[in-house]
C-alpha positions, 0 to 999 in steps of 0.5 A: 896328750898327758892324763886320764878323764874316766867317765863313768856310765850306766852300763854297769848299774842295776835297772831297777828305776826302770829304763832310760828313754831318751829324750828330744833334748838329747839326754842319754845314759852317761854324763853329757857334760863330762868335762869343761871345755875351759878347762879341757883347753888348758889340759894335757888332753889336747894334741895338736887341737885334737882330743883322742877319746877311747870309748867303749860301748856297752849293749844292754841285752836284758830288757824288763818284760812289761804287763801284756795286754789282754784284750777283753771281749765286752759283750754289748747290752742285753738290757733291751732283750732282759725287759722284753723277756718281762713283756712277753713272759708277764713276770712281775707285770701289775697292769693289763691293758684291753685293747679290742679283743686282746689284753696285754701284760705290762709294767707300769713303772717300766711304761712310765720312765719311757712314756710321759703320757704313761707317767701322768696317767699312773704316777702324776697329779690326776694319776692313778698308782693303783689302776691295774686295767687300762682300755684303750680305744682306737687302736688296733691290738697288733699297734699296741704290741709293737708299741709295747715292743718298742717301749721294753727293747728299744728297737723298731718292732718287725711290721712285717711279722706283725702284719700277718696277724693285722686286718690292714692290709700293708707294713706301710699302713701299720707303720703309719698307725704306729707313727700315731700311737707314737705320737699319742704317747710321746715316744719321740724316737719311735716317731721319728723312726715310724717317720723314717721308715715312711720316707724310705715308702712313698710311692705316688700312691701312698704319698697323698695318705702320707702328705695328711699324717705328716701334717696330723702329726707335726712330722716337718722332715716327712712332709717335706719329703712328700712336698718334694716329691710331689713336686717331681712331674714324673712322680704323680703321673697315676696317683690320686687327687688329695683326699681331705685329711682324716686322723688315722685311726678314724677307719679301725672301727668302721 
């Protein structure tokens, strides 16, 4: 054929605007519809219906270095071991609470945002902002602290570092009494929590004692695992008629 097209490519232009992703379409450095094909028909380019093209291809060996990536190590929350720090060292604290023959330092606004009961009886209607000493009956001191203990950490207290000091006698029975504190206070999460721990315990010895605190407590997935368990033959072969349900806490002060 007769006659020059020249082309021009990018190849020969500054980066500056960034690199050219190539898209699904097909788009690509150069110019995709470079001539008519009307007009290339008519044109001296053509020899025998064949068209000769001489490219030349360009590499592009620069490359724009992008921002690296630092991977940023985030430490989790301590805001549990920061209140708990308040708890066991006593700063700021503005209520004592007697139970028995201990006393516990606490802070009433922290007591509050995390208990409902606690709310009313400092800050509600009939409530008293300025009381600084609390007794509370019917509850065992080392109850209490790992009530207290939940409250300013949010984890589940260690029982079984608190039963070295507890005049009951198993982890178990101090989780259940637990549950109850739990319940009176309206910590909800420590419930079900105190409820879990139970369901992972029952034994065809506990599971009478543990049958009466569900239905005390309004516990509907722990009662249905004692049910459940009862219902197998093989899981009562030596435990203990039913007892009549008494609260728990009715035998601290015997």
């Amino acid at each position: 054929g007769k006659g020059k097209h020249k082309v021009q490519s990018h190849f020969n232009r500054a980066m500056e605007s960034g690199p050219y992703t190539l898209k699904w379409r097909g788009s690509m450095w150069g110019y995709k519809r470079f001539f008519r094909r009307t007009a290339l028909e008519t044109s001296d380019y053509l020899k025998d219906d064949c068209l000769t093209l001489n490219c030349t291809v360009g590499v592009v060996t620069t490359r724009i270095e992008a921002a690296r990536q630092l991977s940023i190590l985030v430490p989790p929350s301590d805001i549990g071991q920061c209140l708990n720090t308040l708890l066991e060292t006593g700063i700021g604290s503005d209520i004592i609470f007697e139970v028995e023959d201990e006393s516990f330092r606490a802070h009433k606004l922290i007591l509050a945002a995390r208990s409902p009961v606690f709310r009313a009886q400092f800050y509600g209607l009939i409530g008293d902002p300025n009381m600084d000493r609390v007794v509370v009956e019917d509850m065992e001191p080392s109850v209490f602290k790992a009530m207290l203990q939940y409250i300013y950490s949010d984890v589940f207290p260690d029982v079984h570092e608190l039963t070295g000091s507890l005049s009951m006698c198993t982890s178990t029975i101090l989780v259940e009494h637990l549950l109850a504190a739990a319940d009176r206070y309206g910590l909800d999460r420590l419930k079900i929590l105190c409820e879990e721990k139970l369901c992972e315990e029952i034994t065809a010895d506990t599971v009478a004692a543990t049958l009466c605190l569900a239905e005390q407590h309004h516990c509907t997935h722990l009662k249905s695992v004692c049910l459940n368990f009862t219902a197998a033959p093989r899981n009562l072969g030596g435990a203990p008629p039913f007892p009549s349900c008494r609260p728990v806490g009715d035998d601290q002060n015997g």
